[in-house]
GULUM-872107 format. One line per field, with one value per residue (C-alpha): x negated, y negated, z. Coordinates in pm, whole numbers, padded with zeros to 5 digits. Example, Ala and Ser with C-alpha at 12.3 -4.5 7.8 and 13.67 -1.06 7.14 Angstrom:
xx -01230, -01367 $
yy 00450, 00106 $
zz 00780, 00714 $
//
This chain:
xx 18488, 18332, 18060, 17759, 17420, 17191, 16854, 16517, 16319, 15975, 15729, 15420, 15301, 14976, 14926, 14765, 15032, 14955, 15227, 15536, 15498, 15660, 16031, 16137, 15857, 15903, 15760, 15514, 15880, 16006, 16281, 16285, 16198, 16486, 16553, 16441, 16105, 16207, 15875, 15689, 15456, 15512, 15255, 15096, 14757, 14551, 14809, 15120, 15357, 15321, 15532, 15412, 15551, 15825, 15752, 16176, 16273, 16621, 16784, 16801, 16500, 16217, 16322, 16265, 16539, 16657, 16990, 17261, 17397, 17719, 17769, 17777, 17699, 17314, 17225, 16931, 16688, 16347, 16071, 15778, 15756, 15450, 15638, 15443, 15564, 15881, 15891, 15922, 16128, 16156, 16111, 16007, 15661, 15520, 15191, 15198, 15050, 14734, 14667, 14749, 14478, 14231, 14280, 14241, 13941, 13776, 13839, 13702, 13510, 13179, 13099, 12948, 13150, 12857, 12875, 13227, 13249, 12980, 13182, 13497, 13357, 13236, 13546, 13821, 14117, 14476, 14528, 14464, 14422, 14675, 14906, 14895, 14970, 15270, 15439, 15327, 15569, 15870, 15856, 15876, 16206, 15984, 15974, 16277, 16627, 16597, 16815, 16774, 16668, 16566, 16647, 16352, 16410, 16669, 16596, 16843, 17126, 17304, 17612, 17445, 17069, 17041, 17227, 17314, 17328, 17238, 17360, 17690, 17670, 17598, 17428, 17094, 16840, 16785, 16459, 16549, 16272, 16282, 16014, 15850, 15915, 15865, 16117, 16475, 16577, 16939, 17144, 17485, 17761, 18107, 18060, 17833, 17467, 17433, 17129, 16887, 16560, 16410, 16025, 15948, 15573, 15425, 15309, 15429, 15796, 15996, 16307, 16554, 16956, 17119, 17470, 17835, 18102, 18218, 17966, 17597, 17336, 17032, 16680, 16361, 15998, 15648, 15263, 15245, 15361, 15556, 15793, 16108, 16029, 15967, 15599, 15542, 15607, 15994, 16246, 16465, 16863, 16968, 17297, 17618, 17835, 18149, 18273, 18139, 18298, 18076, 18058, 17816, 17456, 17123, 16807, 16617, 16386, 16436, 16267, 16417, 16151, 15771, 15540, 15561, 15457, 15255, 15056, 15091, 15128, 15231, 15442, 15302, 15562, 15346, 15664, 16015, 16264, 16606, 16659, 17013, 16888, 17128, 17117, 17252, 17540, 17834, 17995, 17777, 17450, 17176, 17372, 17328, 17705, 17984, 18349, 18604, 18867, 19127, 19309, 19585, 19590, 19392, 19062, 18931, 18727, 18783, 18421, 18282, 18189, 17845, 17711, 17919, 18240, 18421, 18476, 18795, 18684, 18998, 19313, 19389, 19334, 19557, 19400, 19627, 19627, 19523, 19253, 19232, 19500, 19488, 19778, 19721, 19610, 19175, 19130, 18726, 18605, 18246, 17975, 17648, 17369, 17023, 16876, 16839, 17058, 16917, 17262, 17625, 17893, 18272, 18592, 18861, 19231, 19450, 19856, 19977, 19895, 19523, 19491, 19117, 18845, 18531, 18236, 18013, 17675, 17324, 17557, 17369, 17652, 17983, 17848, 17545, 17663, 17653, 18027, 18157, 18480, 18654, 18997, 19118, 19081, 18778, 18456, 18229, 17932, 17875, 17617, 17761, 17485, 17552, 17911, 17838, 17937, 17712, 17821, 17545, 17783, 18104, 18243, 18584, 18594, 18468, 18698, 18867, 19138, 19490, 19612, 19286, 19005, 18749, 18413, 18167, 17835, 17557, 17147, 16965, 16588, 16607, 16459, 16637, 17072, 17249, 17602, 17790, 18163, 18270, 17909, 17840, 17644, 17792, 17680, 17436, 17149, 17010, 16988, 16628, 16740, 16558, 16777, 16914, 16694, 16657, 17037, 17215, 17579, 17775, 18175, 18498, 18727, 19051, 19242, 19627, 19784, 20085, 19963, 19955, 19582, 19322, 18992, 18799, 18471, 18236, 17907, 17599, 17224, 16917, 16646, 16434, 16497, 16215, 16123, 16315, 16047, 16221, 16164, 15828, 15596, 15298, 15177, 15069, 14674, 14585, 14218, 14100, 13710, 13627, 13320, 13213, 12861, 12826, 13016, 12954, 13118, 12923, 12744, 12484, 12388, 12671, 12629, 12353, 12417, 12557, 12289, 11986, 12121, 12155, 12506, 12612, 12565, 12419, 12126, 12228, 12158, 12360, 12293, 12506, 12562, 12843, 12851, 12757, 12958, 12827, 12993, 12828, 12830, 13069, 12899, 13257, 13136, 13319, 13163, 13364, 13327, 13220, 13482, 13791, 14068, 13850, 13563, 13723, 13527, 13293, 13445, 13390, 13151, 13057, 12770, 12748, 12548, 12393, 12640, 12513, 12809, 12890, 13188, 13404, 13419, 13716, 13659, 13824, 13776, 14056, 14101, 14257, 14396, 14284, 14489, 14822, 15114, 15215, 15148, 14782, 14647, 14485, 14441, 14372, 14147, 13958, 13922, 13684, 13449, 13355, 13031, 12853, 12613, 12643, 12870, 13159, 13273, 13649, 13775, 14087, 14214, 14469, 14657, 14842, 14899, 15126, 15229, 15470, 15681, 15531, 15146, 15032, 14730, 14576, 14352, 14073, 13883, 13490, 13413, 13187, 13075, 13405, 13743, 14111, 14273, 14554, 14552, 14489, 14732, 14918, 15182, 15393, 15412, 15605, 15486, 15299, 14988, 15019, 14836, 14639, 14772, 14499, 14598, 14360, 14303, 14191, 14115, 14010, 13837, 13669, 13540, 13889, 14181, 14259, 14509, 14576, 14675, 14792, 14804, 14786, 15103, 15024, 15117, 14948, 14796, 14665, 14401, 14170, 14292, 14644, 14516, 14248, 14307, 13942, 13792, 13513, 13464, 13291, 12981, 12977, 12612, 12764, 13051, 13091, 13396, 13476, 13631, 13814, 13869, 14210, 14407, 14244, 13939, 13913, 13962, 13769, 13892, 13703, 13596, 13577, 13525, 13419, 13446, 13265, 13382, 13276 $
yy -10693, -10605, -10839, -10627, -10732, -10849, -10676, -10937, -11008, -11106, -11023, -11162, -10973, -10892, -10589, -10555, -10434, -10401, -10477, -10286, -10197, -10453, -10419, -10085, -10116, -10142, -10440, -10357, -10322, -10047, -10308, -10229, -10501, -10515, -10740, -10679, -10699, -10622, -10656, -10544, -10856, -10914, -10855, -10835, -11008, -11301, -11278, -11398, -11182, -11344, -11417, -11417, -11604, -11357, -11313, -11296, -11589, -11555, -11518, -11158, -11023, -11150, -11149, -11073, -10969, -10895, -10746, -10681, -10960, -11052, -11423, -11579, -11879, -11945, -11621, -11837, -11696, -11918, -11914, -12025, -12111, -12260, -12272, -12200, -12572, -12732, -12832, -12492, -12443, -12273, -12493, -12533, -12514, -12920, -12699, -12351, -12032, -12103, -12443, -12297, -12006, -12318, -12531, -12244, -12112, -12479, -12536, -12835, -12908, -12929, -12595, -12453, -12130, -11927, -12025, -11988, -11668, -11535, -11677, -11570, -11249, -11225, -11489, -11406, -11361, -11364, -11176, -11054, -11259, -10976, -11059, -11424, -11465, -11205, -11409, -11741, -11618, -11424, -11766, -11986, -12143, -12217, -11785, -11602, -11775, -11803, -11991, -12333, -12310, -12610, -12448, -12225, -12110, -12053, -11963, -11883, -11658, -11495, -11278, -10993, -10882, -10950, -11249, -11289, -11673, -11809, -12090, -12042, -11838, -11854, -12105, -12136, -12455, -12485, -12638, -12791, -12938, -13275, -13358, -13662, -13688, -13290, -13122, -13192, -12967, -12872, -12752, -12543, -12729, -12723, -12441, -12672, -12769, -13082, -13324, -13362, -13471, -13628, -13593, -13273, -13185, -12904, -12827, -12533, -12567, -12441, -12369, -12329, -12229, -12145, -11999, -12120, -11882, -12133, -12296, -12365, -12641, -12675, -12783, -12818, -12919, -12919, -13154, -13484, -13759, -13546, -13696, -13651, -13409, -13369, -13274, -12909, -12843, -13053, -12975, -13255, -13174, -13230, -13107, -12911, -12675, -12630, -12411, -12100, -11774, -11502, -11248, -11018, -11218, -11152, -11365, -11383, -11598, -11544, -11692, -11769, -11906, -11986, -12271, -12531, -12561, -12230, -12305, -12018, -12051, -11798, -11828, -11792, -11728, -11693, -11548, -11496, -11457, -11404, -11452, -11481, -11857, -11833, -12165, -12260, -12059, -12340, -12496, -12804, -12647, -12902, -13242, -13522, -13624, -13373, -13353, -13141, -13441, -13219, -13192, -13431, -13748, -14129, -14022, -14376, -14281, -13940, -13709, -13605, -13199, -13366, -13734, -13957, -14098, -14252, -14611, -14741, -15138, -15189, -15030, -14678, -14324, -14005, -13665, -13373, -13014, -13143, -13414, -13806, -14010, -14374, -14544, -14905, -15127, -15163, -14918, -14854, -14601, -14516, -14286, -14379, -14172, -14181, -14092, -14228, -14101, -13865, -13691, -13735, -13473, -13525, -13381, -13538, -13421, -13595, -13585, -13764, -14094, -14185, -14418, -14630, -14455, -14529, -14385, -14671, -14573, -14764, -14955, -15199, -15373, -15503, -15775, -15527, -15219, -14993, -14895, -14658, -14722, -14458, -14417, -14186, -14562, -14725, -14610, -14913, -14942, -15267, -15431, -15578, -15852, -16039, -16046, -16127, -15890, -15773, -15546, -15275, -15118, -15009, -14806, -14679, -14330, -14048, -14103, -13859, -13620, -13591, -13297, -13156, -13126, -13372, -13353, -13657, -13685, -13910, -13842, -14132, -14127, -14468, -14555, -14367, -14329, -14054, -14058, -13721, -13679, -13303, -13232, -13498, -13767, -14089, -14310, -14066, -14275, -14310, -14655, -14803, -14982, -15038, -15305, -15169, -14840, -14778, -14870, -14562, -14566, -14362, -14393, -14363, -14646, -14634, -14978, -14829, -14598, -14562, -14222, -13852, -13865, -13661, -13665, -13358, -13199, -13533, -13394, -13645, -13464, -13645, -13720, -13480, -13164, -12929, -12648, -12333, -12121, -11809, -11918, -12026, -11898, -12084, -12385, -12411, -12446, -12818, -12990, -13301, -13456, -13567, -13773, -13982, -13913, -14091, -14426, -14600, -14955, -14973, -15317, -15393, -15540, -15542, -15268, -15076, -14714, -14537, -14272, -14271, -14547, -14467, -14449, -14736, -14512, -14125, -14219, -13966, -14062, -14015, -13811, -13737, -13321, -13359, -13492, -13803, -14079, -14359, -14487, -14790, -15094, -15348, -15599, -15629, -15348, -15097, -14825, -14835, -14598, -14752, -14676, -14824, -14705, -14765, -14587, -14353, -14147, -13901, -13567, -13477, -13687, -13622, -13800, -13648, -13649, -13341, -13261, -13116, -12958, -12638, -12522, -12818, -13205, -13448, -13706, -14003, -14288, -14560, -14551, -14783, -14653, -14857, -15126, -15277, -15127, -14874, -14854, -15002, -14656, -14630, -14292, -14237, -13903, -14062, -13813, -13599, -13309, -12992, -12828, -12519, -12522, -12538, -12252, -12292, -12612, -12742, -13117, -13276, -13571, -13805, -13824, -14121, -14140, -14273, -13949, -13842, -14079, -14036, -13951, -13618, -13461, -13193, -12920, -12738, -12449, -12350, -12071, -11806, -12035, -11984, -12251, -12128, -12451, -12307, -12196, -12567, -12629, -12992, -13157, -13459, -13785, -14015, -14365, -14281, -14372, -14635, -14848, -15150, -15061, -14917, -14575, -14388, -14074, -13777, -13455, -13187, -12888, -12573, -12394, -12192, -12453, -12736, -13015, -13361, -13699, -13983, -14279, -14031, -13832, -13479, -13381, -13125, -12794, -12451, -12192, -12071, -11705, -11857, -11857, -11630, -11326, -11209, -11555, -11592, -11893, -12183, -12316, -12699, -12839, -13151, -13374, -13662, -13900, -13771, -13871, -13544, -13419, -13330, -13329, -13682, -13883, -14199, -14530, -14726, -14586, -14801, -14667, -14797, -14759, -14422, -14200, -13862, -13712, -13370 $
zz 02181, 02547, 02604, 02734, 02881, 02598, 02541, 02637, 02392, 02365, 02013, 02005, 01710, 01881, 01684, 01326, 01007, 00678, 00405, 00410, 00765, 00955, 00936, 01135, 01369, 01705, 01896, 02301, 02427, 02191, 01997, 01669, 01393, 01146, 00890, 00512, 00296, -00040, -00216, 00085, 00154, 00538, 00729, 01144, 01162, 01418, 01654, 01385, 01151, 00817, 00531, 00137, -00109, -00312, -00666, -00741, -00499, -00320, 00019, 00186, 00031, 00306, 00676, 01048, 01267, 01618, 01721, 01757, 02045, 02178, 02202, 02529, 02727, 02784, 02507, 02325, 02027, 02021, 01756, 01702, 01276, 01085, 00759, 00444, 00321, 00406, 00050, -00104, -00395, -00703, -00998, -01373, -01427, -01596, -01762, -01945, -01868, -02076, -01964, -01592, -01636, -01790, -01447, -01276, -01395, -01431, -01064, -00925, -01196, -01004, -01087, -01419, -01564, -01450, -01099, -01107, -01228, -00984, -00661, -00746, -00762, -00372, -00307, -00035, -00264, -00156, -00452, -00774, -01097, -01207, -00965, -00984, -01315, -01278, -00996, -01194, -01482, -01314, -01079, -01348, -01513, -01858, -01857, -01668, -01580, -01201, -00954, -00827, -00458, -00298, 00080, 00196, 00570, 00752, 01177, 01442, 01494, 01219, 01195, 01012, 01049, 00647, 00558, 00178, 00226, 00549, 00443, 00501, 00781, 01186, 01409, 01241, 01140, 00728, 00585, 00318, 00001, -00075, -00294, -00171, 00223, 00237, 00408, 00597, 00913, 00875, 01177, 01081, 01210, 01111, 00819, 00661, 00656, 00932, 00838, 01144, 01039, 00693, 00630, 00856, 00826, 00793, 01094, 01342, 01525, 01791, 01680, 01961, 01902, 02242, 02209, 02372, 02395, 02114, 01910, 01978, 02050, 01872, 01994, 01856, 01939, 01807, 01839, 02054, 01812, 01509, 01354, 01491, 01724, 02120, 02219, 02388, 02628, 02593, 02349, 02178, 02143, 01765, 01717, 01855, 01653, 01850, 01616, 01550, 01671, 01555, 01821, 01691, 01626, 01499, 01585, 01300, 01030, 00610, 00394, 00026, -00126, -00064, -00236, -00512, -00856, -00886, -00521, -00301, 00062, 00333, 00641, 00978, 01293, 01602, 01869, 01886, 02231, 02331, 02630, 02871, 03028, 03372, 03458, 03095, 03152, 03107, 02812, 02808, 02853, 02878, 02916, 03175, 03163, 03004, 03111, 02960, 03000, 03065, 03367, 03574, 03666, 03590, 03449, 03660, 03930, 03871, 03871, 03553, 03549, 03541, 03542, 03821, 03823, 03569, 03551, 03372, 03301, 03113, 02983, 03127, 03040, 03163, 03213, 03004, 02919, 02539, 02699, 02742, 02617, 02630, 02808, 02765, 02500, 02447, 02655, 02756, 03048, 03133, 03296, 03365, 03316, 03466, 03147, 02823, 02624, 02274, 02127, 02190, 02131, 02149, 02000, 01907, 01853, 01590, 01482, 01174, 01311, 01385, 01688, 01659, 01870, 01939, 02126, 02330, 02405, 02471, 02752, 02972, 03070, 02953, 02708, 02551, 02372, 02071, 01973, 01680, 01567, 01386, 01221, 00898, 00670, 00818, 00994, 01180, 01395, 01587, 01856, 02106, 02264, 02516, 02387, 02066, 01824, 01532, 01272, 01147, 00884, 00775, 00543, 00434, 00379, 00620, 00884, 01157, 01006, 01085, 01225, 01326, 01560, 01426, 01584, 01607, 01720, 01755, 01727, 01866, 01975, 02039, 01738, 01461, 01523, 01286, 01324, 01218, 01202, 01101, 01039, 00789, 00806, 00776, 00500, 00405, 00576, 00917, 01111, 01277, 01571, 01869, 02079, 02394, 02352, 02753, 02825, 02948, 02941, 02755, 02714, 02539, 02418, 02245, 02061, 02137, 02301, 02083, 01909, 02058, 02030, 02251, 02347, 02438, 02559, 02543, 02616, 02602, 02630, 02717, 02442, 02553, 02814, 03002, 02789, 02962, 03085, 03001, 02627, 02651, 02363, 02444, 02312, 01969, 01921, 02014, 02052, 02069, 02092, 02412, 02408, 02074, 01982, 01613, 01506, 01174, 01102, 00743, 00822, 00553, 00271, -00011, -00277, -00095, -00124, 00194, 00104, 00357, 00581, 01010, 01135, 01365, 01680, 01683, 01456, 01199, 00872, 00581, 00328, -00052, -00082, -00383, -00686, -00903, -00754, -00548, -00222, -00162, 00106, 00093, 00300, 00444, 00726, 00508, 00240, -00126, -00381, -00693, -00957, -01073, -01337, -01606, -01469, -01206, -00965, -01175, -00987, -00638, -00417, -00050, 00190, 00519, 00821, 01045, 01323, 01641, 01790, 01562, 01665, 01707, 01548, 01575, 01295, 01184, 00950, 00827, 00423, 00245, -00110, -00399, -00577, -00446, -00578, -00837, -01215, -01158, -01229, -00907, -00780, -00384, -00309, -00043, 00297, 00490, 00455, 00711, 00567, 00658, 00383, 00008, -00013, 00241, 00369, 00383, 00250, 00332, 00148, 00108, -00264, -00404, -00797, -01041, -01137, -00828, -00619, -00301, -00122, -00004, 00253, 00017, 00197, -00032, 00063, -00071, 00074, -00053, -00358, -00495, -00459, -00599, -00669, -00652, -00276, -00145, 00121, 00143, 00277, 00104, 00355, 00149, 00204, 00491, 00239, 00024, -00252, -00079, 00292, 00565, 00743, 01022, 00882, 01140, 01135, 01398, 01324, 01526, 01243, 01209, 01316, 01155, 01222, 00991, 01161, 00981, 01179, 01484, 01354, 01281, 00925, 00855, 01060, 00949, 01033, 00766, 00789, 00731, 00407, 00377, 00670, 00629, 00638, 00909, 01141, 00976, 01210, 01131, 01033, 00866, 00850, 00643, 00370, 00052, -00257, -00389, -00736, -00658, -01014, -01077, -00932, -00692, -00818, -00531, -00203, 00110, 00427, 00730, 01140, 01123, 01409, 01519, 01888, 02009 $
//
């Protein structure tokens, strides 16, 4: 096919669009919005096109795309994703429809049915009680046989604007639900789904797939300190497909399936761009060392396309038409880069025989090293310090195959190493490793040379990259407090009540708004409240103190979760409250039970005099929070914006019109620590070092 000049893109979705309007309009530039809304529920508003959960789950029914494109070098698609929840899947209800409708209408439980009934009526509603029960049923496995689908996103380039199964299609990231640690990112490599990154948050993402004439690489990047992730404005390489010959390409984002047990959550994408980046426009793209190894002659001191020379330190390698092939016996040549090193690609062609090859990276020198080993019986890696050789692991199966062209790659943030070969990952487990983290050679190394064995196209990327500018979206909303104006390190007398004592610093005083529980003094400078499994927290309790400052507070406070370990029957709801007045205010909370196998950050919303449960907003952490153990738990807040730190990760970020689109601006009178009903009470959460900036 002739390749032509791709159409620019840039959508901002500035404009406002009411369901069923989206797909088929045309963006400021006159490009035409494709893709498919089969139950018309995407929608244009606050500056983001949004996606509501489908009532008959399934890929190709929800979707944004752009297109058509002819694959070339440097043709990149970037958006800008705050998924709905990375844990999304369709699932069998634990509760029936009755018992559902009897949660849901006894809310909180700090609320009388009168009260209740009365809010709901003026509450913002993200849809009928019609409606809800409708999708609650058709979504349900206990009513109507529907599919298992644990993968929820899918974002990148795809060889048809409506994908039936993105899955097995294009160069495009997955998000797939795993229960406990939230979500894993997925890159397509290899006709199959490539594991990136466990425990992705839900928090918003640039996803970044920029095209080869062959293949693709795949970036991503999102807040200072997520897990996994480079901070805006840098991207972090995750994987290369070196595969993939679609020539005809869509950019686009579908969503298969949206929430988790009954909770409904939408999908916020805040930009999308293709753009043609120039200076990408080789096979290698972003990579600090790559070479082709093909050619004539000794590859030692020959020059690398990019990166140095090479250095032969012993055996010998031969430059052919089909790549490197070793010509002596332990055979080792490296480049050395000036920067660290994030993600290794290479390819490697095999004949009947399989000749031992390895990849060396993390070099310092000749007697500290990280080697792979690979062969079609036996797959090792090893640390090499200062000469002494350590083995990490080995395993025998998942080797190179013969007669093909095997691709390996390794994902290291100097922390965390995933090794790949064909796309899968080896051992099915990542390795935490920090020794030789800042070493930065990177090389090839081959046992004999008695096999017609190649290698090809080694490409190694650094761990993080400049954001291009043609793809630049803008950063995602980020705020911190700049000056501290209360503290409160809970001295006093043991089993005082917090009530009517003066913060540490600030002289605010503290005051109970919720509830019938007591948070008392420990005499340990830390505040407790007074319950235990027995005798757990009696519903939702709050103490607060007058804030100043009503547009903004950044808050924080360390929690420890009651008890030790699991089984005690300790339940962790301890967090933090934003109030307006009686009738709106927001908590956030931690949650740790017996009940699930990992924690979660729950987000409620009272506003209007009326809470929906149902609509609370979480994210699962895994053992970020755990029984007995001390975490820093922050949140900031300016009234409409919200973002959750856990031990100064971000886990957690919304707006209240993500949830609500007509909800107004909360002005914050008070802030304060809660212990949340949140499908259970507190068991004796403590507080301590408290922390108010504006």
């Amino acid at each position: 096919m002739r390749k032509t000049e791709p159409k620019l893109l840039t959508d901002l979705y500035n404009e406002s669009l009411s369901k069923g309007k989206v797909i088929g309009s045309n963006n400021s530039d006159g490009i035409i919005r494709q893709g498919i809304d089969a139950e018309k529920l995407i929608t244009i508003d606050h500056g983001a096109l949004r996606f509501s959960p489908l009532v008959k789950a399934g890929w190709g029914r929800e979707g944004i795309a752009y297109g058509p494109y002819i694959r070339a070098n440097g043709l990149a698609c970037a958006f800008v994703v705050l998924n709905g929840h990375n844990t999304s899947q369709s699932g069998d209800y634990a509760e029936s429809i009755f018992r559902r409708l009897k949660q849901w209408a006894e809310g909180s439980h700090h609320q009388n049915p009168i009260q209740r009934f009365w809010g709901w009526l003026r509450s913002y509603k993200r849809e009928s009680l019609r409606e809800r029960i409708y999708r609650w049923i058709l979504s349900s496995k206990k009513y109507v046989d529907i599919p298992t689908i644990n993968e929820n996103l899918a974002v990148g380039w795809f060889s048809q604007a409506i994908p039936s199964n993105p899955l097995a299609e294009g160069n495009g990231f997955i998000v797939h639900a795993t229960g406990t640690e939230n979500g894993e990112l997925w890159a397509r490599v290899a006709n199959q789904p490539l594991r990136v990154l466990r425990g992705l948050q839900n928090i918003p993402i640039y996803y970044v797939v920029i095209l080869r004439e062959q293949g693709a690489a795949y970036y991503a990047a999102s807040l200072p300190n997520a897990h996994g992730l480079a901070a805006y404005p840098n991207l972090r390489p995750l994987a290369i497909d070196p595969f993939n010959q679609d020539q005809t390409v869509y950019a686009a984002v579908y969503q298969s399936v949206l929430g988790q047990i009954g909770f409904s959550v939408d999908t916020r994408i805040y930009g999308a761009k293709v753009q043609q980046i120039s200076e990408l426009n080789n096979w290698y793209g972003t990579a600090c060392v790559a070479d082709s190894l093909k050619g004539n002659g000794l590859l030692d001191n020959s020059p690398a396309e990019i990166g140095g020379v090479w250095q032969v330190k012993t055996g010998s390698y031969e430059r052919t038409a089909n790549g490197v092939k070793a010509k002596g016996f332990d055979n080792w040549a490296i480049l050395n880069s000036e920067s660290e090193i994030g993600l290794i690609h290479v390819m490697i062609l095999t004949s009947d025989d399989i000749a031992v090859e390895g990849i060396v990276w993390r070099i310092q020198n000749q007697q500290n090293y990280w080697r792979l080993l690979l062969s079609d019986r036996k797959c090792q890696v090893c640390l090499v310090e200062e000469g002494t050789e350590i083995e990490i692991a080995t395993s025998l199966d998942l080797g190179l195959k013969t007669n093909s062209l095997n691709s390996v790659q390794i994902l290291d943030d100097g922390e965390t190493i995933g090794i790949y070969i064909n796309g899968q990952l080896w051992l099915n487990q990542w390795f935490t490793d920090t020794r030789l983290q800042n070493a930065t050679g990177v090389g090839i190394y081959t046992v004999q040379n008695d096999v017609e064995q190649y290698w090809q196209a080694l490409e190694a990327h650094p761990r993080q990259i400049p954001f291009p500018a043609a793809l630049d979206l803008g950063s995602p909303w980020q705020a911190q407090g700049q000056e501290i104006v209360v503290t409160e390190q809970f001295t006093g007398t043991e089993e005082v009540d917090l009530a009517k004592t003066t913060t540490t610093t600030g002289e605010k005083i503290w005051r109970k708004d919720i509830g019938r529980g007591i948070f008392s003094l420990t005499g340990n400078n830390a505040a407790k409240v007074q319950a235990n499994p027995q005798n757990p927290n009696p519903g939702r309790t709050a103490y607060t103190i007058a804030w100043d400052n009503l547009d903004f507070a950044d808050l924080q406070v360390d929690i420890t979760p009651p008890g030790t370990q699991r089984k005690q029957r300790e339940k962790g709801r301890g967090g933090l409250i934003f109030w307006q007045d009686r009738d709106n205010y927001i908590i956030i909370n931690n949650w740790l039970d017996d009940c699930y196998g990992g924690a979660a950050i729950c987000s409620f919303f009272f506003l209007n005099g009326f809470e929906d449960v149902y609509d609370a907003v979480w994210t699962n952490v895994g053992s970020r929070v755990y029984w007995g153990v001390k975490h820093t738990f922050r949140v900031v807040f300016d009234g409409i914006n919200y973002t959750v730190f856990v031990n100064q990760e971000p886990v957690l970020y919304r707006a209240l019109t993500d949830v609500y689109p007509k909800s107004k601006r909360l002005k914050i009178n008070r802030v304060g620590i809660v212990a949340n009903w949140d499908w259970g009470n507190d068991t004796g959460s403590v507080f301590e070092n408290f922390v108010a900036r504006k």
